[in-house]
Structure formats: structure tokens, C-alpha cells
C-alpha positions as CSV (number, residue, x, y, z in Angstrom):
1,X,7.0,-33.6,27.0
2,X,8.4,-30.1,28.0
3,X,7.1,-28.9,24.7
4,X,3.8,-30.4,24.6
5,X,3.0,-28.4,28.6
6,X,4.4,-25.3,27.4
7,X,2.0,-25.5,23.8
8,X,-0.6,-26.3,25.9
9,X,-0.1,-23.5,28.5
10,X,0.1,-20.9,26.2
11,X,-2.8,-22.2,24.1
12,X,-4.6,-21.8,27.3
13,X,-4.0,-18.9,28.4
14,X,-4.7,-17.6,24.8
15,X,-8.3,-18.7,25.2
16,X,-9.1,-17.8,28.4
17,X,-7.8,-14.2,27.4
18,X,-10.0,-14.5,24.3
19,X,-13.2,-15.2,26.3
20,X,-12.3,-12.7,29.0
21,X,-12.9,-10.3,25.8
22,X,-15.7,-12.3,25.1
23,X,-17.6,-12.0,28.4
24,X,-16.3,-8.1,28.4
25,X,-18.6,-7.8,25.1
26,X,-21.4,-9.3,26.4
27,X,-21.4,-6.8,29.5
28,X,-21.5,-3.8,26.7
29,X,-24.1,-5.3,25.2
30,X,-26.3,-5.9,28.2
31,X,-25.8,-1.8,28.7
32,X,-26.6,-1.1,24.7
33,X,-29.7,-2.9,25.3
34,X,-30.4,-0.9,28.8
35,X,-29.6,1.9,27.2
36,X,-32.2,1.9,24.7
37,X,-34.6,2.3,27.7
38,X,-33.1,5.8,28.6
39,X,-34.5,9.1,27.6
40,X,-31.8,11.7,27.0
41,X,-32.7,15.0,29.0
42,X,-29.6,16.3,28.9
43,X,-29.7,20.3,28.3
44,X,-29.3,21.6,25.0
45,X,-28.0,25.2,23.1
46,X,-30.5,27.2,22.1
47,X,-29.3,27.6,18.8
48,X,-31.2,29.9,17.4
49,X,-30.7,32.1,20.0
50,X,-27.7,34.4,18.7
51,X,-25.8,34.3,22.1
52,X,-25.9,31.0,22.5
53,X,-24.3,30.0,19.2
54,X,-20.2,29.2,19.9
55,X,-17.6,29.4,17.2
56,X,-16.9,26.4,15.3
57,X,-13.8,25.9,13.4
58,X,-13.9,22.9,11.1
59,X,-10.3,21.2,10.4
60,X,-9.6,18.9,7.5
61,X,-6.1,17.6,7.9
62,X,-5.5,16.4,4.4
63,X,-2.3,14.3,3.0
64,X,-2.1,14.0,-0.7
65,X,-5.7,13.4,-1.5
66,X,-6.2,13.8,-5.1
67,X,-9.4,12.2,-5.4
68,X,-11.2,13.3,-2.9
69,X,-10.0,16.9,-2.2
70,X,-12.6,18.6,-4.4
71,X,-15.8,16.4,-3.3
72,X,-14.6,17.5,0.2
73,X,-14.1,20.9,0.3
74,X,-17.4,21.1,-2.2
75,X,-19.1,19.3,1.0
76,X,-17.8,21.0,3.5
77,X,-19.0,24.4,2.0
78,X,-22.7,23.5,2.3
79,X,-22.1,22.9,6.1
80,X,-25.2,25.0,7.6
81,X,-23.9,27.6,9.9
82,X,-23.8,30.9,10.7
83,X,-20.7,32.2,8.3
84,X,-19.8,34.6,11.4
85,X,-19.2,32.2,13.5
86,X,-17.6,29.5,11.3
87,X,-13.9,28.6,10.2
88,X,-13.1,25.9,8.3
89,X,-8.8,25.1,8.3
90,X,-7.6,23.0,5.6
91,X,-4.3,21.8,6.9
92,X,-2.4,20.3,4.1
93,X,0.8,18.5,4.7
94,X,0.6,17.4,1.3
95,X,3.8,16.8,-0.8
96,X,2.6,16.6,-4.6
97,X,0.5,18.5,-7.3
98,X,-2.9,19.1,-4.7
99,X,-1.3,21.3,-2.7
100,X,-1.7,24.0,-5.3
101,X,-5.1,22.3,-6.7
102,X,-6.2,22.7,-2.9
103,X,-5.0,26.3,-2.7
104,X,-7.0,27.4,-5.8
105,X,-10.3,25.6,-4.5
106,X,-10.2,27.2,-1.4
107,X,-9.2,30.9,-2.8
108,X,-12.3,30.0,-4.9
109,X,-14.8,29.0,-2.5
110,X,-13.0,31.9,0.3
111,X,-14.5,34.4,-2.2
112,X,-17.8,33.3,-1.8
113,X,-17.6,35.0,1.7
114,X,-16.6,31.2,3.4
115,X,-13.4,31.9,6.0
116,X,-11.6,29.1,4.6
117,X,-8.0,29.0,5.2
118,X,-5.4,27.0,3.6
119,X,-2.8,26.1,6.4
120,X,0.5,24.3,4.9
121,X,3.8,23.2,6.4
122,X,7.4,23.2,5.6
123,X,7.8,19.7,7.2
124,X,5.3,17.1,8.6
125,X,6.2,15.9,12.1
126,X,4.0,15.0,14.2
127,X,1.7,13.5,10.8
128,X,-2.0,14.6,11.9
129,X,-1.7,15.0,15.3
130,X,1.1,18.0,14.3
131,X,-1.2,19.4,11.6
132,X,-4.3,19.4,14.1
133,X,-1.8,21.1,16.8
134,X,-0.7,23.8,14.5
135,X,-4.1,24.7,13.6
136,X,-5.3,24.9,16.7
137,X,-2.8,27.4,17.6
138,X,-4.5,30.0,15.4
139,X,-8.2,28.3,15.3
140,X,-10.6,31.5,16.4
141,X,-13.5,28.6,17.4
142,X,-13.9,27.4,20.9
143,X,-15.3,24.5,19.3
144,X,-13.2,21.9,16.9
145,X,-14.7,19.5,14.2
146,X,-12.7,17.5,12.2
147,X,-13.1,15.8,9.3
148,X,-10.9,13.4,7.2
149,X,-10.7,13.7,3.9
150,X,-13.5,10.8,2.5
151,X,-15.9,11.6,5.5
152,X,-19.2,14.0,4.1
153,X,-21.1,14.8,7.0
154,X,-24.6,16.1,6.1
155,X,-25.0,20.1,6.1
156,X,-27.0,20.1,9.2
157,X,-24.5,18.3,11.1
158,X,-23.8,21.0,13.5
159,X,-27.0,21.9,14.4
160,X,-27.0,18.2,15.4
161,X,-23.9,18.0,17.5
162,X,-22.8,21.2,18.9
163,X,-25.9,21.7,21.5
164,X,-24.9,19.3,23.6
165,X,-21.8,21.9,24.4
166,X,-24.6,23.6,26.6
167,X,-22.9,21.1,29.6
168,X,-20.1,22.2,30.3
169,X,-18.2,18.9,31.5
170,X,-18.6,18.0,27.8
171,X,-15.4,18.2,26.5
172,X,-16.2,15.7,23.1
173,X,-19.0,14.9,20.7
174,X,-18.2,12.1,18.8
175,X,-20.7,11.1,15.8
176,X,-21.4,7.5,14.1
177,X,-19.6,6.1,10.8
178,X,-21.5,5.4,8.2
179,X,-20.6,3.9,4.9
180,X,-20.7,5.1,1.7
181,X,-19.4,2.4,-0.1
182,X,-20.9,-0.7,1.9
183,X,-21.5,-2.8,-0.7
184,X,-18.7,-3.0,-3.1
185,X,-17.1,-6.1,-2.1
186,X,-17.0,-8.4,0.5
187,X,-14.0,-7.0,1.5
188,X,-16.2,-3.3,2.1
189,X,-18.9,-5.3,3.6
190,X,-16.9,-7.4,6.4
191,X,-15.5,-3.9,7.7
192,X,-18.6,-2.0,7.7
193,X,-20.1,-5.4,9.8
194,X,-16.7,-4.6,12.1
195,X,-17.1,-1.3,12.6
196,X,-20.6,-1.2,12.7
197,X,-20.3,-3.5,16.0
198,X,-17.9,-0.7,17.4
199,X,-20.2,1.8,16.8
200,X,-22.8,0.4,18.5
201,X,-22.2,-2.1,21.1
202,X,-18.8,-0.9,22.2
203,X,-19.6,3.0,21.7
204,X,-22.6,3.4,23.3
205,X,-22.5,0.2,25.6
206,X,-19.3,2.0,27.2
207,X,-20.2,5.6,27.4
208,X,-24.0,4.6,28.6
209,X,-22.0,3.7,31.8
210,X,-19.3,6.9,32.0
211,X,-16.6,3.7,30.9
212,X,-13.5,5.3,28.7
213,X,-14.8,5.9,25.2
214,X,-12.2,7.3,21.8
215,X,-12.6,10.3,19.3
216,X,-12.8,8.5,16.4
217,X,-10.3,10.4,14.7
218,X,-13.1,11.9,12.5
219,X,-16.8,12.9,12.6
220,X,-16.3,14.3,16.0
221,X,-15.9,18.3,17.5
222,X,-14.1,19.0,20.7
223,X,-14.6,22.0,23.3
224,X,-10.8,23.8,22.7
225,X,-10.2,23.7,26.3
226,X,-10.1,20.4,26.5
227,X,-7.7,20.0,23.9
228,X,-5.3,22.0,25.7
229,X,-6.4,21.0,29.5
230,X,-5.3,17.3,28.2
231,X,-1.8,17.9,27.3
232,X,-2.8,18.8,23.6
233,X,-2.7,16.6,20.9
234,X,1.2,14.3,20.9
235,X,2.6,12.6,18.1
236,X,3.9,9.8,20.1
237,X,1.4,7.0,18.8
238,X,-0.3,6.4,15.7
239,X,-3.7,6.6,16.9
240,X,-3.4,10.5,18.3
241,X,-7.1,9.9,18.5
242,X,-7.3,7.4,21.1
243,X,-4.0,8.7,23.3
244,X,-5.8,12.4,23.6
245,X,-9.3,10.6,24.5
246,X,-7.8,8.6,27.6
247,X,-5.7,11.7,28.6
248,X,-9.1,14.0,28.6
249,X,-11.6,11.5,30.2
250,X,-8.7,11.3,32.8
251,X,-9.1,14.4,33.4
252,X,-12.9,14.1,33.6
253,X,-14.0,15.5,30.6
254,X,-17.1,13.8,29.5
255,X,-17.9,12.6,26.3
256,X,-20.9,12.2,24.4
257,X,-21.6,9.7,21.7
258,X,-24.8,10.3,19.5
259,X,-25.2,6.9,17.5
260,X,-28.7,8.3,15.7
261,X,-26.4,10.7,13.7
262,X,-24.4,9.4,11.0
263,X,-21.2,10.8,9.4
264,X,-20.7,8.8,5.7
265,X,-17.7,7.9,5.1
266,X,-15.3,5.4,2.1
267,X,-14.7,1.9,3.3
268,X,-10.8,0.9,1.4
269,X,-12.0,-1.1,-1.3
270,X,-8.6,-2.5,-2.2
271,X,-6.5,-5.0,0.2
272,X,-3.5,-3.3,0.5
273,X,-5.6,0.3,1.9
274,X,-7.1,-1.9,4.3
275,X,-3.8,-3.3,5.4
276,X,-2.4,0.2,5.9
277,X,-4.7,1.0,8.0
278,X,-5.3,-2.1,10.2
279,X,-1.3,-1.9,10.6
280,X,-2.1,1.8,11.9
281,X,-5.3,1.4,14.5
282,X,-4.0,-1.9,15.6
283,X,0.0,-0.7,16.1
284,X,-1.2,2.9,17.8
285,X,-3.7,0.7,20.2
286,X,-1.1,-1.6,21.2
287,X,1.1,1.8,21.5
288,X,-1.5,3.6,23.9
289,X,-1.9,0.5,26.2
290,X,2.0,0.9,26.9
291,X,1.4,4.6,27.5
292,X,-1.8,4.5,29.4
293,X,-1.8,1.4,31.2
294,X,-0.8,2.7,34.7
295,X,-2.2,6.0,34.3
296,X,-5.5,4.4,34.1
297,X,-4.8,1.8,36.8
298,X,-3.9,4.7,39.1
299,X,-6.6,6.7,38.6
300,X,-9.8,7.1,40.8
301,X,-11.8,5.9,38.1
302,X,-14.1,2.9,39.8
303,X,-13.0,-0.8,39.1
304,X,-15.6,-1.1,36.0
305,X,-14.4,1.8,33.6
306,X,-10.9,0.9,34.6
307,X,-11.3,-2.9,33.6
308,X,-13.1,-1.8,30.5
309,X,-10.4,0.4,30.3
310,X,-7.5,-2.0,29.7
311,X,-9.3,-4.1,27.4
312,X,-10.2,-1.3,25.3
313,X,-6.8,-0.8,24.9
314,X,-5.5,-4.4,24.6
315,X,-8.3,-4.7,21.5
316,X,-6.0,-5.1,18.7
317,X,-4.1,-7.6,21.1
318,X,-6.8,-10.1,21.0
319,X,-5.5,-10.6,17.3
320,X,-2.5,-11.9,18.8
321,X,-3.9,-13.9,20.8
322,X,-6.1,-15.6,17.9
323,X,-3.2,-16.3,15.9
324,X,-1.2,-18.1,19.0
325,X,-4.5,-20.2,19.3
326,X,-4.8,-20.7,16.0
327,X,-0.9,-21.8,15.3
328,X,-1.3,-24.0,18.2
329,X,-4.3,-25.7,17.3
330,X,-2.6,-28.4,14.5
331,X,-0.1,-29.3,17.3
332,X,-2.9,-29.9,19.8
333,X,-4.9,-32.0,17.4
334,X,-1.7,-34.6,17.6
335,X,-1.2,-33.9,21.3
336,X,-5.3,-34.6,22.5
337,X,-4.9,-37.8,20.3
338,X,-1.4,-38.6,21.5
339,X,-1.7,-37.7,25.4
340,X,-5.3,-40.5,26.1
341,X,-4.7,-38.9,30.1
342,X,-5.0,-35.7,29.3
343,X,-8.9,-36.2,27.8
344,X,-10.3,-34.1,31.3
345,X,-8.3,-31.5,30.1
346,X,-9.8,-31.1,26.3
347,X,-13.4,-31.9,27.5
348,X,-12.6,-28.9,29.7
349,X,-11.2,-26.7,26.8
350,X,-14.4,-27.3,24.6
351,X,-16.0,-25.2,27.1
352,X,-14.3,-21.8,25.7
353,X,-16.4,-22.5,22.3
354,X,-18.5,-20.0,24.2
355,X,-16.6,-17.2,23.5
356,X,-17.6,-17.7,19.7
357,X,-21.3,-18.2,21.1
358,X,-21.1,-14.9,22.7
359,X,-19.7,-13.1,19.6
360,X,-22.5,-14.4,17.3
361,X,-25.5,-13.0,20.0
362,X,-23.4,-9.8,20.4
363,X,-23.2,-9.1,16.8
364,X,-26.3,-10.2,15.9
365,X,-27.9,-7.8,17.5
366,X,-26.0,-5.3,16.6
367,X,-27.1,-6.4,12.5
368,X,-30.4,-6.5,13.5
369,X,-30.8,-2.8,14.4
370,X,-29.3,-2.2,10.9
371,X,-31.1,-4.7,9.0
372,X,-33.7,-5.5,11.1
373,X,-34.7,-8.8,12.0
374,X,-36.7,-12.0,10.9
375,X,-35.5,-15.3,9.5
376,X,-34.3,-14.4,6.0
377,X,-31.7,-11.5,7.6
378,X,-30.8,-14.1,10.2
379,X,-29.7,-16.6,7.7
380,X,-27.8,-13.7,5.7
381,X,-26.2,-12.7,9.2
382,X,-24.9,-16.3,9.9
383,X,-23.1,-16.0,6.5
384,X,-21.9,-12.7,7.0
385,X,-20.7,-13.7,10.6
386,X,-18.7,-16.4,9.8
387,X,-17.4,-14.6,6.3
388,X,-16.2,-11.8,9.2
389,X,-14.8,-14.2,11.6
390,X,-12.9,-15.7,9.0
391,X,-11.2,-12.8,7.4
392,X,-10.5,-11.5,10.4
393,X,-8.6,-14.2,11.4
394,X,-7.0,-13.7,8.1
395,X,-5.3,-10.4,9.4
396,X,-4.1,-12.0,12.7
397,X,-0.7,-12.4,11.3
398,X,-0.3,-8.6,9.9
399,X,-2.5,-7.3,12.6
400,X,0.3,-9.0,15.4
401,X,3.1,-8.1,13.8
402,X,1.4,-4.6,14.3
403,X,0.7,-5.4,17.9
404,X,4.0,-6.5,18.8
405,X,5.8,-3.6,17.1
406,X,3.3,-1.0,19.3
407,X,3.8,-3.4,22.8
408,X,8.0,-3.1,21.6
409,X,8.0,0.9,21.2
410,X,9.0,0.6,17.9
411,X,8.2,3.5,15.8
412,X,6.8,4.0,12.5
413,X,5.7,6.5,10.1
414,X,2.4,7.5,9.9
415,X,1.0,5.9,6.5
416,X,-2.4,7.6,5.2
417,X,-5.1,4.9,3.6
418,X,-5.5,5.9,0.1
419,X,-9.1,7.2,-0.7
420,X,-10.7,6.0,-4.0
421,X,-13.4,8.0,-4.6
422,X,-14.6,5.9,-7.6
423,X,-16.6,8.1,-9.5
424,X,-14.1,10.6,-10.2
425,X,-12.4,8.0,-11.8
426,X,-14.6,6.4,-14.0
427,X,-15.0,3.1,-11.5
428,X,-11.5,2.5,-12.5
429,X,-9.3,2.0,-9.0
430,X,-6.5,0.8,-10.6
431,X,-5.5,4.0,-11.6
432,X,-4.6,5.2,-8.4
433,X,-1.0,6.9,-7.9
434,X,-1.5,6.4,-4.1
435,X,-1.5,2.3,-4.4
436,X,1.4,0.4,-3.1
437,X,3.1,-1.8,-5.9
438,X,5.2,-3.5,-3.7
439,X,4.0,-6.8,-1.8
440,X,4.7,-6.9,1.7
441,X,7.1,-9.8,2.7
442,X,4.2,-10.6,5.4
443,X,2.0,-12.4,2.7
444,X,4.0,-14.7,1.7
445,X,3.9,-16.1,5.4
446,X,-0.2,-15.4,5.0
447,X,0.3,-17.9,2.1
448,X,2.5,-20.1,4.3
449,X,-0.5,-20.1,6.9
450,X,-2.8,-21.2,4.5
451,X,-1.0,-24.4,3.6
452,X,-0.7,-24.9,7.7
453,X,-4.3,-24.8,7.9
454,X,-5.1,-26.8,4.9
455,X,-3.2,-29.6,6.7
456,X,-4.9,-28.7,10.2
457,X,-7.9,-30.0,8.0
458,X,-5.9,-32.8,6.2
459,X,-5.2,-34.0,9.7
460,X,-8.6,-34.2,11.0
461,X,-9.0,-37.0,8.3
462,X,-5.6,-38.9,9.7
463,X,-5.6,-38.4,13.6
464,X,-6.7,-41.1,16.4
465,X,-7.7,-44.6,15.9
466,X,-11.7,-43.9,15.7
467,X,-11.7,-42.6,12.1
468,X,-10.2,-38.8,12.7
469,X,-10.9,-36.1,15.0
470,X,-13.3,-33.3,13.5
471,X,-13.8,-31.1,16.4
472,X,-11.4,-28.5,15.5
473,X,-12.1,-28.9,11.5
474,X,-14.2,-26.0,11.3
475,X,-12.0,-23.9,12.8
476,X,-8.9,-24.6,10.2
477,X,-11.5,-24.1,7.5
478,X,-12.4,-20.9,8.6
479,X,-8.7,-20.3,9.3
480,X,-7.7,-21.7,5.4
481,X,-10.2,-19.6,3.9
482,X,-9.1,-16.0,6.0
483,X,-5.6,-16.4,5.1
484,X,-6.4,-17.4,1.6
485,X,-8.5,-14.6,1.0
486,X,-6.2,-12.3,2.6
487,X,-2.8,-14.0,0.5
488,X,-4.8,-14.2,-3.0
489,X,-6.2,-10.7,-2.3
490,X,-2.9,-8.8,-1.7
491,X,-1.5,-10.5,-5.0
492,X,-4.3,-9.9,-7.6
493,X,-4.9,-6.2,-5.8
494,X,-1.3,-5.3,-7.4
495,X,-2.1,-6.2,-10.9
């Protein structure tokens, strides 16, 4: 009996932590929509006004990018800017054959009259945030872009960010992803529908209401001095990005998010790049919430942007959480038909299918502004959802193990996701020296979890005395067919 109070305790708690996330969403989405209302007066750089034009330095911290090197530094030369008062740093900590590829495309494209510089180093601590530091050290611009190595922003993209630099609280610009490879796969398409949701309900449903937003990473500039008035970029987590964000809107930096301009960018259109960099986002979150947690509960932020706060930290978390529920959820299909006295208590627990109610409005709105509405879209967007949720829940198991390692302290190196960029290879991704042969001991337990699951629906069929208990069959299905994506995917990736 001991056994059965503590499953259902922690199955519990799981959920009600789940739809506290849940409810959180809906509040950004009540501000997305409120903020669509708002006309943006803020005052702008006169930017063809000579004096009013600051120097940009453009950084492109690269790591053994083969395939993508050229079509960036090609792109990245057509940026529209006056050449006086641009820098572009490529900072290469790469360790094969590009780094002398690299040097001779940027001698080449330097004698165009471009100030390109090719920045290396003798060893690569730190990973990005050390190569970003570096370059800062000797950047000449008092404005910082960056750029990773598959993002082509459009030429005009600094005419589009940098005049909101004309308030001087603004300490980051942070454009939205776009995708250039959307539609590859379903494996493309469920994390442009992921990201897409971050980009626009969390993103602007947050910074509409001065709540902590991130740098991205990517497709964003910084003003210089607030790189250095937050403590400068730190090595300490794997998502740099996020760490210096809290630190600078901690020291009241602002940040602006334009989500009307669009940086293009490759989804990873094999498993195994996708797992890297789950493993990465979702470990360095877990990491910041250890490192930021009481800074932000100390600050004299109000109650609001603190509570966002934490759960914008404890994001990769909820994956945890899903996977305790959805562990627990075979054993509490025997206990609910076992335990007749504790029916009150299930009837109860059916109300937190609300949390999955309150996902499907929040996302479907944030399709509908990118495929627009009416009933044929919403029928595609009901598949799409559920294809999400369910592979999702398919990365709850490498995703935790990520979460735990970041809540533990335990440190990792910094793993790049390999770029593609399939037309330079003939369509052929296979041939990719960046791919990782070796299969991670986690999927075999994703394969493990896909049996469990298949008997969580076996047992619907077997339960109780009335014929079986279907309430929580969906659920498993959705469960079987997340892990067995995920487990058959990371096998035939390899081959």
C-alpha cells in the first residue's frame, strides 16, 4: 500500500506541475493576442543619417562546418551596410581541413574591400561562449550580431534591427527563426511547429509584458556594453545564450524581440542532430535554473516576470515531468481498478486533461498566423498537434536524462549539431563526416519504453470487471508511437 501512495503522489504532483506550465502558456498567449493590438512607437536610428549609423561587427563562431562554411560567408558578404562601419569576425575553433578552406575564403572575399577577419584559437575552452569572448575583445563595433553557421539572414537585416539601438536601455535585438528546410520530414516539420510556438507565443507573449526573455543564440545583435556590464559571456552552462540573457535583463537591460523579421535557418534533418541538440538546450536550461534561480527570486523584478521567470527556466524540466507521468500511468491503470475507494480521487485527476486542452488552443493559434485559418488547416493542425505531442513525448527519456545531468551540475562538452546543407551534397546526407556512428545506450531503453507502452494499451483491453478501462488508451498510443519513432529513427539514421 506504501507503494501504491507514493506512485500516486508523485504522479500527482507531476500533473499539477504540468498544468501549472499549462495555465503559464495560456497567460502568454492572452498577452500575444493583446499585443497584436499595440502600435510600436518606439524611436528609431536615422539610418541614413551618417552620424547616426553605429558600428556593427558581425561574429560567426564556426566549429568544423564543411558544408555550410562557403554558403555562409558567401551570405554574409551581401549583408547591406556601410563597409566603414562593418566588421564581420569569423571565429573558428575548428579542428580539421576548413580551417584552411575558411582562411582562403575569407582572404578572398577580404580583398574585395570586406573587413573580414579570420580569428582562430590554439585551444577551445569555453566552446562558443569562449570564441564569442575572444572576439569581443578586439571587436571595433559597439554593436554585436551573430550568426551560426546555417542561419542566412537577408541582406537588409541590419537596416531592420539595429534602429531600435536609438533607446538606449536596449541592450538586445533578438530576431525570429525561420526555416529553411521545413518540409523535409516529419521529423523537420514537428520542430519547426515547436519552435515556431516559442517564437511566437512565448517570445513576444513574454517581452510584451517586460517578463525575462533569451538571445536565441543566433539571429540576434547586442549593444557591447551590455555584454560587458553583464559579467560577459561564461562558459559555465551549455546554453551561454540563455545564462548572459537573465544576467543582462537583471541588470535592466531591455530587450526587444521583432517577430515580423525572420532569420532562415536548417532544421537537423537526421535523428541523431536533433538529439545533440535537444541534449544541449534542455541540459544548459536545466543548468541556468541552478544558477539563476535565487538571483531571480531576489531581485526587485515584480511577482509576474519573476514567476515567468522560473518557469522559463524549468522548461526543459516539464519533460521530466512527462515521462514520470507517463511511466506511472500503466501502474495507475491497475491501481484505479484495484483501489474501488479511491474512484473520488481519479474522477478528480481527469480534470488535469485540461492541460492538453490548453496546449491545443495555445498552439493553434500560433499555426494559424502561419498558415492561416479555416477548416481544412484546422484538420491538418489537429494531425500535426498530436504528431508533435507524440514525438515529443518520444524525447522525454533523452531529454531527462539531460535535465537531471544540468539540475546535478554535471558537466559536459559542448557538442555542435551537424549542419547538412543538402544541396552541396547532392541530396545525399549520408555522406556526412560529422554524423555519429555510434548508437547511444539511451535508445535501447526508448525501445524498452515502447514495449511498456504497447502493454499500457494491452491493458486497457484486460483491466476491471466492466470490459477494460480505455480512458488512458490514447495516451499510451500516443506514448508507443513517440518512442517508437524516436527508437526506429535512431537505428535506421545510422545506416
Amino acid at each position: 500500500m506504501i507503494l501504491v501512495w507514493i506512485c500516486i503522489v508523485v504522479y500527482s504532483i507531476s500533473l499539477i506541475l504540468i498544468l501549472f506550465y499549462a495555465f503559464a502558456q495560456l497567460n502568454l498567449l492572452i498577452n500575444y493576442i493583446k499585443s497584436q493590438k499595440l502600435v510600436d512607437n518606439a524611436p528609431q536610428l536615422d539610418l541614413t543619417n551618417p552620424e547616426e549609423v553605429p558600428y556593427v561587427t558581425i561574429q560567426l563562431p564556426v566549429f568544423n562546418e564543411a558544408y555550410v562554411m562557403d554558403r555562409l560567408l558567401d551570405n554574409i558578404s551581401l549583408i547591406d551596410y556601410p563597409r566603414e562601419k562593418l566588421e564581420i569576425q569569423v571565429l573558428d575553433d575548428s579542428t580539421d581541413e576548413t580551417v584552411e578552406t575558411t582562411a582562403a575564403h575569407v582572404k578572398r572575399l577580404a580583398a574585395t574591400g570586406l573587413d573580414m577577419v579570420h580569428i582562430t584559437r590554439t585551444d577551445r575552452s569555453g566552446y562558443k561562449a569562449g570564441a564569442l569572448k575572444e572576439g569581443l575583445e578586439i571587436a571595433k563595433g559597439e554593436l554585436i550580431a551573430i550568426f551560426d553557421a546555417d542561419f542566412l539572414p537577408d541582406a537588409d537585416w541590419l537596416y531592420k534591427t539595429i534602429p531600435y539601438f536609438k533607446d538606449s536601455e536596449i541592450g538586445v535585438v533578438q530576431t525570429r527563426w525561420a526555416h529553411l528546410n521545413r518540409d523535409y520530414s516529419i521529423l523537420t516539420q514537428v520542430q519547426a511547429f515547436a519552435l515556431d510556438a516559442h517564437f511566437t507565443l512565448e517570445q513576444v507573449g513574454r517581452n510584451s509584458k517586460g517578463h525575462f526573455i533569451n538571445f536565441n543564440g543566433t539571429a540576434g545583435i547586442w549593444r557591447k556594453e551590455t555584454i560587458y556590464d553583464a559579467g560577459n559571456w561564461e562558459g559555465d552552462t551549455l546554453t551561454e545564450d540563455l545564462d548572459l540573457s537573465y544576467r543582462a535583463q537583471l541588470k535592466k537591460w531591455k530587450f526587444k524581440y521583432l517577430e515580423h523579421v525572420t532569420t532562415p535557418a536548417e532544421l537537423p534533418i537526421i535523428i541523431s542532430a536533433a538529439r545533440s541538440q535537444q541534449f544541449r538546450w534542455n541540459k544548459g536550461g536545466a543548468e541556468n535554473f541552478r544558477k539563476m534561480f535565487r538571483r531571480v527570486i531576489s531581485s526587485d523584478m515584480s511577482v509576474k516576470s519573476k514567476f515567468h521567470g522560473i518557469l522559463h527556466l524549468l522548461n526543459s524540466t516539464m519533460f521530466l515531468n512527462v515521462l514520470i507521468v507517463g511511466l506511472l500511468s500503466v501502474p495507475m491503470l491497475y491501481i484505479k481498478n484495484e483501489y474501488g475507494h479511491l474512484r473520488e480521487y481519479f474522477i478528480v485527476m481527469s480534470f488535469f486533461v485540461i492541460s492538453t486542452i490548453i496546449f491545443f488552443v495555445c498552439y493553434w493559434y500560433m499555426y494559424k498566423k502561419t498558415y492561416g485559418g479555416g477548416f481544412k488547416n484546422f484538420i491538418s493542425y489537429i494531425g500535426m498537434f498530436f504528431t508533435f505531442f507524440s514525438i515529443a513525448m518520444g524525447f522525454s527519456f533523452h531529454n531527462s536524462i539531460a535535465v537531471l545531468e544540468g539540475h546535478a551540475g554535471k558537466r559536459s562538452e559542448f557538442v555542435r549539431t551537424p549542419k547538412f546543407n543538402l544541396k552541396a551534397v547532392g541530396g545525399n546526407w549520408k555522406t556526412n563526416k560529422y554524423i555519429l556512428k555510434k548508437i547511444s545506450p539511451h535508445v535501447i531503453i526508448e525501445g524498452i519504453l515502447m514495449l511498456y507502452f504497447a502493454f499500457g494499451m494491452y491493458s486497457a483491453f484486460v483491466v476491471g470487471d466492466q470490459g477494460g478501462d480505455f480512458g488512458l488508451f490514447p495516451f499510451h498510443l500516443m506514448l508507443f508511437i513517440g518512442f517508437g519513432f524516436v527508437f526506429i529513427r535512431s537505428i535506421t539514421d545510422k545506416q
